[in-house]
C-alpha positions, 0 to 999 in steps of 0.5 A: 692741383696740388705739388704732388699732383704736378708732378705725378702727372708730369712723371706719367706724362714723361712715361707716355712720351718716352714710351708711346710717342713717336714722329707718326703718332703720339701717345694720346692717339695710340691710347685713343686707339687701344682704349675702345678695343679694351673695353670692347674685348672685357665686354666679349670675354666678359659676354663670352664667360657669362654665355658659357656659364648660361649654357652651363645650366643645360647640363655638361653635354651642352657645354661639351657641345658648345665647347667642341663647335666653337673649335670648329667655328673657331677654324672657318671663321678665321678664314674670312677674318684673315681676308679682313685682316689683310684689309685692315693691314692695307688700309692702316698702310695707305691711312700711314701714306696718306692715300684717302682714295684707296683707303676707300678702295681697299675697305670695300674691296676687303668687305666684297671679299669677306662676304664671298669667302663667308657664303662659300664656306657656310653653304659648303659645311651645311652640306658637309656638316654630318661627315664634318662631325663624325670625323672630328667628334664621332667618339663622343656621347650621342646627347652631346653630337645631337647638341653639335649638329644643331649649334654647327649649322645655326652658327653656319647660317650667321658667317655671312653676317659675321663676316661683314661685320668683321670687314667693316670693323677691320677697315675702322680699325685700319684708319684708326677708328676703334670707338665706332667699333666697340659702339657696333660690337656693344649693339651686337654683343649686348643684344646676344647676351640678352635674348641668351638670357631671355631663351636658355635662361628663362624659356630653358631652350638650351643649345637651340635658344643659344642658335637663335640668339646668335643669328638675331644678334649677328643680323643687327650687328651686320646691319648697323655696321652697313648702315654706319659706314654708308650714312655715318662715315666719310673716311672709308665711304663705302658704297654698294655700288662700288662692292660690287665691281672686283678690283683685282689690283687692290684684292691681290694686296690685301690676299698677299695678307689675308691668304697666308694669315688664312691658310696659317690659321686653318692649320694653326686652328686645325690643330686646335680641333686635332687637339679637342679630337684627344680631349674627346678620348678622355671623356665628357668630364675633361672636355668641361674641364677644358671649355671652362677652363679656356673661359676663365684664362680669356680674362687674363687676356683682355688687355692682351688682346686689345693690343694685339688687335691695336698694334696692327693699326699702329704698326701698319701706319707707321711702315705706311709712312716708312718709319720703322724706328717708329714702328720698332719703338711701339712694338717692344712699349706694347710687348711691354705693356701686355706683361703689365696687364697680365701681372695684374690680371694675375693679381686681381683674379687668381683670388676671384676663381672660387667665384668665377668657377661658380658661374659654370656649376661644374661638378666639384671633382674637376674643380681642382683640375681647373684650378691647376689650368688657370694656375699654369696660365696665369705663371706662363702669360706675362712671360711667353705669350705677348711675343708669342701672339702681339709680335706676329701682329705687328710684323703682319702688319708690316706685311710679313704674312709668310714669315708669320704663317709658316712659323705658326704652322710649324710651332702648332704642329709639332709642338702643340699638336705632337707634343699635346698627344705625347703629353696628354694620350701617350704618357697619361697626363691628359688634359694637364699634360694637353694643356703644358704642350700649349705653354710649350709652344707659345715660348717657342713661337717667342723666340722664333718672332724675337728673331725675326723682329732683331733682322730687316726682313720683317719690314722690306715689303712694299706693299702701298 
């Protein structure tokens, strides 16, 4: 290795300890923790895009279908990854303190409570599901409704699968085991990518294929993951058994988590479907624009994301161990980070779109619509949404649910959702003037969580 090469290594070296090492943890096991959650995050972005653009090949009321429907399952599903979040957040916390028994404690009794949560609100939108649509998308074209029946009780009948699956990764990643996680999502998500291309590439199934695939998928991946944590894992040492006797003392820890972070992303993505209701008006064509438009902006948020799901593990441990210097330190490197990937994210595939676009085949008229949605994300990201979105990660980690939720609420109803309508329906923007209205609200959640994190409010809860 050569003088240059020395002190290259060292100048990062030095970079990486200024930044990511602390008295809880240092930069090697941070970056061991952020590392499989990257790679698993470009690989569900990645199936997702590649996903949308096979059911593309269905024609636009499919997309539209699909597009609506994921909105939906978007808003169920969260309720039983808040219970799961609250699981990872209280395990992180008792790995942080040093607690191995009630680290196994907590992941079984977060993967019970998933499970529970799952059924009920599989078999209660089953039952509901033609009201459900004909609610929130009844003015939309009969093809595409036909289309949403089927995917909203196919997706229905795979929450209890996603669910545990969701559970089990939560509580690796509280303890910090994230490479089991993107093992686990690769079986699961590399087996979905497959059969969609077996079933509605090749076999031209469409939506149905899409159903099919799904639950095939979420079945191994539900599968491999009890499997692994009941034969493979001796920290979290899961046993049937023990799921299934309730501990309400346990429970009620991670609901003080899960509820709140529950109820805010019902209504937090309630006003996301209240939203697509607008879209809905505005005709087949604008809801394309908007379903493929939200696939290629999840590329700039790959790094993004991966931290804000890494930043709940490493915040929670450090606030187990009752460091908050520590925990304040890895909050700002992280923000900090984030802005970095979405400037080269910017750099690397606003370049790309004419490419990217061709995977979806859209209709050459909304072409430039998209375009100028991507556009606005791609100024907005660096700037406004890592506080928007990683810091209410890290101060629900360190157990400040009910700040985070009732701030999110408020930001999505008024600014999102009003403002979205008063944009996009009542001054004529539509789906720029719908899409501006979100920009709007991640710089308003920013600041309301910068405030927030400047105090000691956010880190006073005693939960372990």
């Amino acid at each position: 290795m050569n003088k240059l090469e020395l002190n290259i290594r060292h100048r990062t070296v030095s970079i990486l300890d200024k930044y990511f090492t602390g008295e809880s943890i240092d930069y090697k096991k941070i970056f061991a923790i952020i590392l499989p959650l990257f790679v698993d995050q470009a690989f569900l972005i990645l199936m997702s895009l590649l996903n949308t653009a096979m059911i593309s090949s269905a024609g636009v009321a499919a997309v539209s279908a699909v597009s609506m429907v994921d909105s939906l399952n978007i808003f169920l599903a969260n309720v039983f990854i808040a219970v799961a979040t609250g699981g990872t957040v209280i395990v992180a916390q008792y790995k942080g303190s040093g607690n191995s028994a009630m680290v196994s404690k907590t992941a079984t009794q977060a993967i019970s409570a998933c499970t529970i949560f799952s059924v009920l609100i599989s078999a209660l939108v089953i039952i509901f599901h033609t009201p459900i649509l004909n609610m929130l998308f009844g003015k939309a074209e009969a093809e595409v409704f036909q289309n949403a029946r089927i995917y909203l009780i196919g997706s229905c009948l795979s929450y209890p699968l996603i669910a545990i699956f969701q559970a089990v990764t939560g509580a690796l990643r509280g303890v910090g085991e994230t490479k089991p996680c993107l093992n686990l999502s690769l079986i699961m998500n590399l087996t979905n990518t497959i059969l969609n291309v077996l079933l509605i590439t090749i076999f031209k199934m469409g939506v149905e294929g899409l159903v099919v695939s799904t639950i095939l998928a979420r079945v191994l991946g539900m599968v491999a993951s009890l499997i692994y944590v009941l034969k493979y894992n001796d920290t979290i040492r899961f046993r049937i058994k023990s799921a299934l006797r309730i501990d309400m003392s346990i429970l009620k820890k991670v609901m003080f988590i899960g509820l709140p972070f529950a109820a805010e992303q019902i209504f937090f993505n309630g006003g996301k479907l209240l939203t697509q209701t607008f879209i809905v008006q505005l005709g087949t064509l604008s809801m394309t624009v908007y379903a493929i438009g939200n696939a290629i902006a999840l590329l700039f948020q790959i790094g993004p994301n991966a931290l804000g799901i890494a930043i709940v593990t490493i915040v929670g441990q450090c606030v187990g161990r009752r460091n908050i210097e520590d925990a304040r330190k890895f909050i700002y490197s992280l923000i900090g980070l984030s802005s970095i990937f979405f400037v080269v994210a910017d750099l690397i595939l606003l370049p790309l779109f004419p490419l990217l676009i061709k995977l979806f085949n859209p209709p050459d008229e909304i072409v430039p619509t998209i375009f100028t949605l991507i556009l606005v994300s791609a100024i907005a990201q660096p700037i406004l949404w890592s506080p928007s979105f990683i810091m209410p990660s890290a101060l629900r980690a360190a157990g400040d649910s009910n700040f985070t939720s009732i701030a999110s609420l408020l930001s999505m109803w008024l600014l999102r959702v009003v403002l979205g309508y008063i944009l996009g329906i009542t001054l004529g923007f539509g789906i720029i003037g719908v899409w501006v209205a979100m920009i709007v609200e991640w710089g308003a959640r920013g600041i309301i969580f910068g405030w927030r994190f400047k105090g000691k409010k956010w880190y006073a809860h005693k939960l372990v």
